[in-house]
PyMOL Python script that loads the backbone (N, CA, C, O; Angstrom):
from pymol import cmd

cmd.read_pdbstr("""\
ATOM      1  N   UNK A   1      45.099 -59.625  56.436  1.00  0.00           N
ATOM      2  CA  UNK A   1      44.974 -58.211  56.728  1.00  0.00           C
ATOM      3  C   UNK A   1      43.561 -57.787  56.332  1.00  0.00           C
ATOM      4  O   UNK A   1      43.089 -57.853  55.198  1.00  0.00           O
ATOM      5  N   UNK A   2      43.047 -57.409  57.273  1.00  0.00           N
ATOM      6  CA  UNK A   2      41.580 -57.106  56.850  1.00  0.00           C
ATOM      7  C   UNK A   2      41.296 -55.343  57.341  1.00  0.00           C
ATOM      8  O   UNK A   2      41.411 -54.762  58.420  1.00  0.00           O
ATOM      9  N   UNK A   3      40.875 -54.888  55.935  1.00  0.00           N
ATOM     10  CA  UNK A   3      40.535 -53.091  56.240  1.00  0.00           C
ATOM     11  C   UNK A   3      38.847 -52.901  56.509  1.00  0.00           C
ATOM     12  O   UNK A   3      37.963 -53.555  55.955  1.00  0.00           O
ATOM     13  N   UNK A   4      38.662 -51.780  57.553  1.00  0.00           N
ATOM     14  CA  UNK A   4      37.266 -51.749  57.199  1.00  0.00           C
ATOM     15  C   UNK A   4      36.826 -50.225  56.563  1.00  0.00           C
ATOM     16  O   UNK A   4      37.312 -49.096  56.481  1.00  0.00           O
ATOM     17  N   UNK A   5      35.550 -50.967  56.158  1.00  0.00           N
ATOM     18  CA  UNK A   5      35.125 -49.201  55.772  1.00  0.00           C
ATOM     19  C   UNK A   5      33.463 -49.451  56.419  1.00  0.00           C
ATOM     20  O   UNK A   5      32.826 -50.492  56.581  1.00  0.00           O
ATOM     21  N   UNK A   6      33.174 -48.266  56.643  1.00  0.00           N
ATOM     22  CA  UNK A   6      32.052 -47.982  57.427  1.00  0.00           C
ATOM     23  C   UNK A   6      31.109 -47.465  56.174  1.00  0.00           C
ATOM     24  O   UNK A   6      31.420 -46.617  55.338  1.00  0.00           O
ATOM     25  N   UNK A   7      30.105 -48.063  56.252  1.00  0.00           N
ATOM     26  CA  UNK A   7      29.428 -47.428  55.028  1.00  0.00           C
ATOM     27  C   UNK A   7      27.596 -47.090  56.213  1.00  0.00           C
ATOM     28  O   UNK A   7      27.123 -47.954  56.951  1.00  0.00           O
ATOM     29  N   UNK A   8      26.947 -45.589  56.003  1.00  0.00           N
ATOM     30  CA  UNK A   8      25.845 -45.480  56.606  1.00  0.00           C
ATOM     31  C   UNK A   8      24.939 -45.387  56.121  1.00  0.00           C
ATOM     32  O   UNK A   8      25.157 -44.423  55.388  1.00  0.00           O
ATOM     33  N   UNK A   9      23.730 -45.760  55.900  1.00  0.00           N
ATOM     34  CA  UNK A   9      22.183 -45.922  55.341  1.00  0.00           C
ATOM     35  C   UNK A   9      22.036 -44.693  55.902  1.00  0.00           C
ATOM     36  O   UNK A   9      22.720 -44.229  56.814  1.00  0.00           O
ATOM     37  N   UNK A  10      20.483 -43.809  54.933  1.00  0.00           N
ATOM     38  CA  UNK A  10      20.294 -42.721  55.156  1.00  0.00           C
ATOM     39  C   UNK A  10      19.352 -42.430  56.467  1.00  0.00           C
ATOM     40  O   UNK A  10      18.647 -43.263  57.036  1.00  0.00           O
ATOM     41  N   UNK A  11      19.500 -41.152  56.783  1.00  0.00           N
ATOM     42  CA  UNK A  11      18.813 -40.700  58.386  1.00  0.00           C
ATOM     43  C   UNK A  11      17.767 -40.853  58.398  1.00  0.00           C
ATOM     44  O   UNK A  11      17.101 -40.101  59.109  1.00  0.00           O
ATOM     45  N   UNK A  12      16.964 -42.103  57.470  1.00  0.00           N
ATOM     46  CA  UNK A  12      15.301 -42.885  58.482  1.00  0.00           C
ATOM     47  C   UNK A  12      15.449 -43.834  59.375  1.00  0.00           C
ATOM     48  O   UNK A  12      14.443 -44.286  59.920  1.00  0.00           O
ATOM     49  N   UNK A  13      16.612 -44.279  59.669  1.00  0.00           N
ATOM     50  CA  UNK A  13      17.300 -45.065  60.751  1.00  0.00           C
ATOM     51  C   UNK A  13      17.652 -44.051  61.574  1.00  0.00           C
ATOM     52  O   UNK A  13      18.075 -42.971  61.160  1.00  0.00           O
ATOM     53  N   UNK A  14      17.491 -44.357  62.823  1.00  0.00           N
ATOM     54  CA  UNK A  14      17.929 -43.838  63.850  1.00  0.00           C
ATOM     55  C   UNK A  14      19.135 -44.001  64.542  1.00  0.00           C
ATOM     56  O   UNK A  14      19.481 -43.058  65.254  1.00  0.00           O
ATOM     57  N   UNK A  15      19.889 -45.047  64.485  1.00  0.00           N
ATOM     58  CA  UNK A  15      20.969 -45.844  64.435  1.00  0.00           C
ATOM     59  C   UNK A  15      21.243 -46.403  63.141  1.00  0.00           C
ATOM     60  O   UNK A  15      20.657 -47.074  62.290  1.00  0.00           O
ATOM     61  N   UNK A  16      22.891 -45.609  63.413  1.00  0.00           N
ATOM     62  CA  UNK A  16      23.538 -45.731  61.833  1.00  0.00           C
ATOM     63  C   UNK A  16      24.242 -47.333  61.636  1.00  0.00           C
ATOM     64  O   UNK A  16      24.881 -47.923  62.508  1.00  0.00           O
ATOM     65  N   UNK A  17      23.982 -47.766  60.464  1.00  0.00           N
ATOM     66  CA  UNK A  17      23.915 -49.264  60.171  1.00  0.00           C
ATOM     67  C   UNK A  17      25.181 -49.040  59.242  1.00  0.00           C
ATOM     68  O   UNK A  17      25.288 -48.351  58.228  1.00  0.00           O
ATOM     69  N   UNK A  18      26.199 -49.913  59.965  1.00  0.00           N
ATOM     70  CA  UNK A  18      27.838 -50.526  59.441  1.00  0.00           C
ATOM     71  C   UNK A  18      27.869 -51.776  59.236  1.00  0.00           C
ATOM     72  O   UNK A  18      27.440 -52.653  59.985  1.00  0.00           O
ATOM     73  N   UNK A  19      28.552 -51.935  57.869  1.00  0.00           N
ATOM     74  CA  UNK A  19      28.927 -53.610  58.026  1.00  0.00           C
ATOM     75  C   UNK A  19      31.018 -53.199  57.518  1.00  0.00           C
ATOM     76  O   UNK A  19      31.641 -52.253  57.036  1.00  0.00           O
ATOM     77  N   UNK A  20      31.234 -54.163  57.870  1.00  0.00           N
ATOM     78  CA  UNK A  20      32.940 -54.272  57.491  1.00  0.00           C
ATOM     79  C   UNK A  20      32.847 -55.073  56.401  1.00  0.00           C
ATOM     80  O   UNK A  20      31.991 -55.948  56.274  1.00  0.00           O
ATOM     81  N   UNK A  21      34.063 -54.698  55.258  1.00  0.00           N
ATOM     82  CA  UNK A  21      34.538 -55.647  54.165  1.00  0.00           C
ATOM     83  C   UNK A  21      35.822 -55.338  54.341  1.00  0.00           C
ATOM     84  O   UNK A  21      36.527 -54.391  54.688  1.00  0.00           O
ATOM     85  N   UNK A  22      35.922 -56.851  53.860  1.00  0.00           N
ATOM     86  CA  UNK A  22      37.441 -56.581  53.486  1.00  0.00           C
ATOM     87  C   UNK A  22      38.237 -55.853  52.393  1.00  0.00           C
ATOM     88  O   UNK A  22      37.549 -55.276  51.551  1.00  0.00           O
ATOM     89  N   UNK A  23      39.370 -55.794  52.283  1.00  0.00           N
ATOM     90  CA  UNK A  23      39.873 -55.102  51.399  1.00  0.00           C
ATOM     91  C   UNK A  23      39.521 -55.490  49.827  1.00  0.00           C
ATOM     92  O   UNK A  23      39.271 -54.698  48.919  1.00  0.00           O
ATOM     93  N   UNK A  24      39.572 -56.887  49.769  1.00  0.00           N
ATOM     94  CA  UNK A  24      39.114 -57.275  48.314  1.00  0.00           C
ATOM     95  C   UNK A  24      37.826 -57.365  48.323  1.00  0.00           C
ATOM     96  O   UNK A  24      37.190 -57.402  47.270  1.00  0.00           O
ATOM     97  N   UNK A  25      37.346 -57.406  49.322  1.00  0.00           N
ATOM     98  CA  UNK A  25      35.481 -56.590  48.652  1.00  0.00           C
ATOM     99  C   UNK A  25      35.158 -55.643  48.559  1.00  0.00           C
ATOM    100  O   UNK A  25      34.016 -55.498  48.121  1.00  0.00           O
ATOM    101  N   UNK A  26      35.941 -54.459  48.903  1.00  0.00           N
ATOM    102  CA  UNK A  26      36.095 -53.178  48.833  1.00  0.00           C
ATOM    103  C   UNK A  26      36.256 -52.874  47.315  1.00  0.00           C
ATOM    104  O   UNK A  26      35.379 -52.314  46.658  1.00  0.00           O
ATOM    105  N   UNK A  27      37.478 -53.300  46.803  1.00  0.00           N
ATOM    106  CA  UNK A  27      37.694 -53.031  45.687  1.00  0.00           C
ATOM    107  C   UNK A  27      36.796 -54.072  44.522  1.00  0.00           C
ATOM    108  O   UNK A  27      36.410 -53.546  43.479  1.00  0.00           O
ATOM    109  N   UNK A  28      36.525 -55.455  44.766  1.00  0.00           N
ATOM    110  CA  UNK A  28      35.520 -55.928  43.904  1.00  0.00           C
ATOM    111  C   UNK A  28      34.231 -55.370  43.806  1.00  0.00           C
ATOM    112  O   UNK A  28      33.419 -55.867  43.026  1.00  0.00           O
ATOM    113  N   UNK A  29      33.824 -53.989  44.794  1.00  0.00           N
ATOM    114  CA  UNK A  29      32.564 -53.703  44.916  1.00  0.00           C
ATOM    115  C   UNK A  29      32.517 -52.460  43.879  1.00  0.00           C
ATOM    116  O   UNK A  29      31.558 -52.198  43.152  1.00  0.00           O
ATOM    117  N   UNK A  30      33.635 -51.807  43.944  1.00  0.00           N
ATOM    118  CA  UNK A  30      34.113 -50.262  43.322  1.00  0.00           C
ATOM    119  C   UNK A  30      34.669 -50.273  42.066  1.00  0.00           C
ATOM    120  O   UNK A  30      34.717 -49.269  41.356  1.00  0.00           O
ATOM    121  N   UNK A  31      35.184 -51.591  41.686  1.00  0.00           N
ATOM    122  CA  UNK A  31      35.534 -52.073  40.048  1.00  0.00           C
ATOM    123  C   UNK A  31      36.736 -51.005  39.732  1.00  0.00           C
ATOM    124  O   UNK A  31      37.029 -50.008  40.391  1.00  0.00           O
ATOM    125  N   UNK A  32      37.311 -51.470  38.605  1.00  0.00           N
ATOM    126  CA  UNK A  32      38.027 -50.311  38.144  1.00  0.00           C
ATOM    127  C   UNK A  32      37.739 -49.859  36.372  1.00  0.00           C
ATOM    128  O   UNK A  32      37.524 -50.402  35.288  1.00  0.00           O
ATOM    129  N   UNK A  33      37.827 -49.158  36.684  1.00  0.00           N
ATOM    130  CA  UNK A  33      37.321 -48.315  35.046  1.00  0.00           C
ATOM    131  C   UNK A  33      38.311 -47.575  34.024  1.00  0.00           C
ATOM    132  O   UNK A  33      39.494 -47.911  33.967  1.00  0.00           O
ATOM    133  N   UNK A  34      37.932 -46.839  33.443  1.00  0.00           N
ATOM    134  CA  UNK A  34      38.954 -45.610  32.409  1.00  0.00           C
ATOM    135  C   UNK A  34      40.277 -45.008  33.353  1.00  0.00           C
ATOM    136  O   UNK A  34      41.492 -44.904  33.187  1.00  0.00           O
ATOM    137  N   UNK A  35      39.136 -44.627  34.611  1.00  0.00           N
ATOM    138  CA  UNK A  35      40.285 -43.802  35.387  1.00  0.00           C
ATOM    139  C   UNK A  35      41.236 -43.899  35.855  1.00  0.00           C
ATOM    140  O   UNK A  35      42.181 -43.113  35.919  1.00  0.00           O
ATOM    141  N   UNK A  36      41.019 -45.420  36.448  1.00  0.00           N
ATOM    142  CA  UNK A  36      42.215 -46.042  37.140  1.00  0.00           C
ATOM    143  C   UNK A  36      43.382 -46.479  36.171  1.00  0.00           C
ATOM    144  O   UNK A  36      44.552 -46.480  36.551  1.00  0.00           O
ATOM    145  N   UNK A  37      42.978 -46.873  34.824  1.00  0.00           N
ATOM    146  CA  UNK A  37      43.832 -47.075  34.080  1.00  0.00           C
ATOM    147  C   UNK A  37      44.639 -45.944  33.412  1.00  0.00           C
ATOM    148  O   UNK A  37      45.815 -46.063  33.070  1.00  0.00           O
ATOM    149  N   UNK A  38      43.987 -44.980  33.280  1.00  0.00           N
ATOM    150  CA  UNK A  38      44.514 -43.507  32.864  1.00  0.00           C
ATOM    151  C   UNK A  38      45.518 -43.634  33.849  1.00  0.00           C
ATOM    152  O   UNK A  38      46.641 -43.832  33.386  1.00  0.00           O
ATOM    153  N   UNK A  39      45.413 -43.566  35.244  1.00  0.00           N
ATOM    154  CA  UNK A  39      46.260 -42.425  36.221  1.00  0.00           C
ATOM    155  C   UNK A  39      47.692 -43.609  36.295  1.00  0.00           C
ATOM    156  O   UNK A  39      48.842 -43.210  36.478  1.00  0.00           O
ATOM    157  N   UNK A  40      47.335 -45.051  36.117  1.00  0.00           N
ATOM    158  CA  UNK A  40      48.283 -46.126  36.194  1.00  0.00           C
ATOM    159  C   UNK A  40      49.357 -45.335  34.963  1.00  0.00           C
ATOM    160  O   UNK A  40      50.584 -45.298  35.054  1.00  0.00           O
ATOM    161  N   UNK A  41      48.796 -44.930  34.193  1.00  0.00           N
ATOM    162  CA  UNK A  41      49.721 -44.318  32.690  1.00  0.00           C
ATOM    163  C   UNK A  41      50.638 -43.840  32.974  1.00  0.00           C
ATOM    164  O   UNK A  41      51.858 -43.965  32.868  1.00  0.00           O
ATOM    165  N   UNK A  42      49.470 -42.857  33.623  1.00  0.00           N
ATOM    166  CA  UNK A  42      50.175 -41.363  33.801  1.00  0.00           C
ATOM    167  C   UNK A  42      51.366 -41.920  34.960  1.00  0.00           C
ATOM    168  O   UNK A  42      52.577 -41.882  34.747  1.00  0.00           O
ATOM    169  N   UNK A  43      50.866 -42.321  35.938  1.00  0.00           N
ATOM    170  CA  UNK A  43      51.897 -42.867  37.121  1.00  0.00           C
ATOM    171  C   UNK A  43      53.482 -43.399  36.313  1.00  0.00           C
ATOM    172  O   UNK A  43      54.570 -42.823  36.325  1.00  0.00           O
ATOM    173  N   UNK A  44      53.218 -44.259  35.878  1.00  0.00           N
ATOM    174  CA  UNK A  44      54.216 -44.901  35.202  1.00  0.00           C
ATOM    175  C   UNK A  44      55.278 -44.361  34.052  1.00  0.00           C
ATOM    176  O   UNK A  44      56.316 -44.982  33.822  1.00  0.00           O
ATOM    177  N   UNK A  45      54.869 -42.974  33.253  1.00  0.00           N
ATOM    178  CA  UNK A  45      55.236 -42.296  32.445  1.00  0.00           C
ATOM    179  C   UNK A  45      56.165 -41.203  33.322  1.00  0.00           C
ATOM    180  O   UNK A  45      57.163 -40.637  32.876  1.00  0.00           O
ATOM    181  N   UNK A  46      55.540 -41.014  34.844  1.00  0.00           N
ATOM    182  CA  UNK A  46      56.079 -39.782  35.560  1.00  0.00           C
ATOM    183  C   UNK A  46      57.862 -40.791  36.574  1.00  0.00           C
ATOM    184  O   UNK A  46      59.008 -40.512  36.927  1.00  0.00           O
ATOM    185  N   UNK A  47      56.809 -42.063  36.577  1.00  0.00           N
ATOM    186  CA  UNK A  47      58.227 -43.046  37.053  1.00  0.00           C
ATOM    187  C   UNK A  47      59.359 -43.039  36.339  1.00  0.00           C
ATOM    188  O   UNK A  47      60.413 -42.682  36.866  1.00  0.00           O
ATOM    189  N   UNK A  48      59.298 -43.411  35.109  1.00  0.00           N
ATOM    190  CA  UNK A  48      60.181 -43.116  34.103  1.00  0.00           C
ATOM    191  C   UNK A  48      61.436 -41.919  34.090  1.00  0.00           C
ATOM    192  O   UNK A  48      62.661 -41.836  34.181  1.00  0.00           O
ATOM    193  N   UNK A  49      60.191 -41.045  33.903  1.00  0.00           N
ATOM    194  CA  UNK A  49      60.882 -39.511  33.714  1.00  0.00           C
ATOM    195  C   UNK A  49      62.100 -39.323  34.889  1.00  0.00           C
ATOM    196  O   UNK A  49      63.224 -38.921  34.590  1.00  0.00           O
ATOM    197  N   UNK A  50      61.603 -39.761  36.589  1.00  0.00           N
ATOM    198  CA  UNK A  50      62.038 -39.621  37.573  1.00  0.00           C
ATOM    199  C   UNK A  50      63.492 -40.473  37.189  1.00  0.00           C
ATOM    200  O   UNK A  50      64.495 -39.814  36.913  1.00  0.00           O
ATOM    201  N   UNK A  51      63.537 -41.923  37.190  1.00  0.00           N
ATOM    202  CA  UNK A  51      64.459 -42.780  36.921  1.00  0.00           C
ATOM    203  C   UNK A  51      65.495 -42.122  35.508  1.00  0.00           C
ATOM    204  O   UNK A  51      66.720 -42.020  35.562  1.00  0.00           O
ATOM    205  N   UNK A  52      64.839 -41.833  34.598  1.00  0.00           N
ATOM    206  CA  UNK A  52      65.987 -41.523  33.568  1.00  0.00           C
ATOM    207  C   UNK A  52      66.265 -39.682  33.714  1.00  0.00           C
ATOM    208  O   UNK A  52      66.687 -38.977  32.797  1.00  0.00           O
ATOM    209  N   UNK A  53      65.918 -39.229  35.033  1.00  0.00           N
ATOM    210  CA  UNK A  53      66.613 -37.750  35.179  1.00  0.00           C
ATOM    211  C   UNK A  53      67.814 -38.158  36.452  1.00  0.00           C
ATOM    212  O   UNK A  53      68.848 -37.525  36.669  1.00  0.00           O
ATOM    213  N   UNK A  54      67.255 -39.596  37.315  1.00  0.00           N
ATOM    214  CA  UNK A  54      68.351 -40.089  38.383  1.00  0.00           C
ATOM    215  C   UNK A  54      69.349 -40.524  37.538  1.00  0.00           C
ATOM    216  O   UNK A  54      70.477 -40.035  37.603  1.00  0.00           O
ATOM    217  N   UNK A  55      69.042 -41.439  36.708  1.00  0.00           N
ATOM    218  CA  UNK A  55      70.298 -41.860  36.478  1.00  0.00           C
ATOM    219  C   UNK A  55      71.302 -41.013  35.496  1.00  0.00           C
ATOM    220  O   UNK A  55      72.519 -40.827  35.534  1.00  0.00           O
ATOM    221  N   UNK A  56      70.289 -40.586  34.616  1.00  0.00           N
ATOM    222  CA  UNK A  56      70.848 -39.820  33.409  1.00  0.00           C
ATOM    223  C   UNK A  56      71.034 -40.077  32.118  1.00  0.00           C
ATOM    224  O   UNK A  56      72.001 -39.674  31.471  1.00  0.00           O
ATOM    225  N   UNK A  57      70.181 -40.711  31.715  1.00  0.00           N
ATOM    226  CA  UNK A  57      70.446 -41.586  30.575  1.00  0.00           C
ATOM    227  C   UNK A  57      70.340 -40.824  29.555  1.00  0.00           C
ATOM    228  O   UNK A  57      70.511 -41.279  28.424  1.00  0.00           O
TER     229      UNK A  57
END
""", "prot")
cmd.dss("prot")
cmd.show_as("cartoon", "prot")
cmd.util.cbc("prot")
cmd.orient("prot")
């Protein structure tokens, strides 16, 4: 499965310059940091909550 993203060099080109990556060079290019691990938290703390108000525990 391959995603692309269009990325454009600034307007001293006259023609806008794309290359494609794939999905895991996408994300090996963008790294992950504080944030992503924060919101994984938060994600997972709000999963919880959801599951033990379904079931009722």
């Amino acid at each position: 499965m391959e995603k692309t993203l269009d990325i454009e060099e600034s307007s001293l080109h006259k023609k806008p310059i794309t290359k494609t990556y794939t999905y895991e060079e996408a994300i090996a290019a963008t790294g992950v940091g504080r944030f992503h691990y924060f919101l994984l938290l938060v994600s997972g703390a709000l999963m919880v909550a959801a599951v033990v108000e379904v079931v009722g525990l």
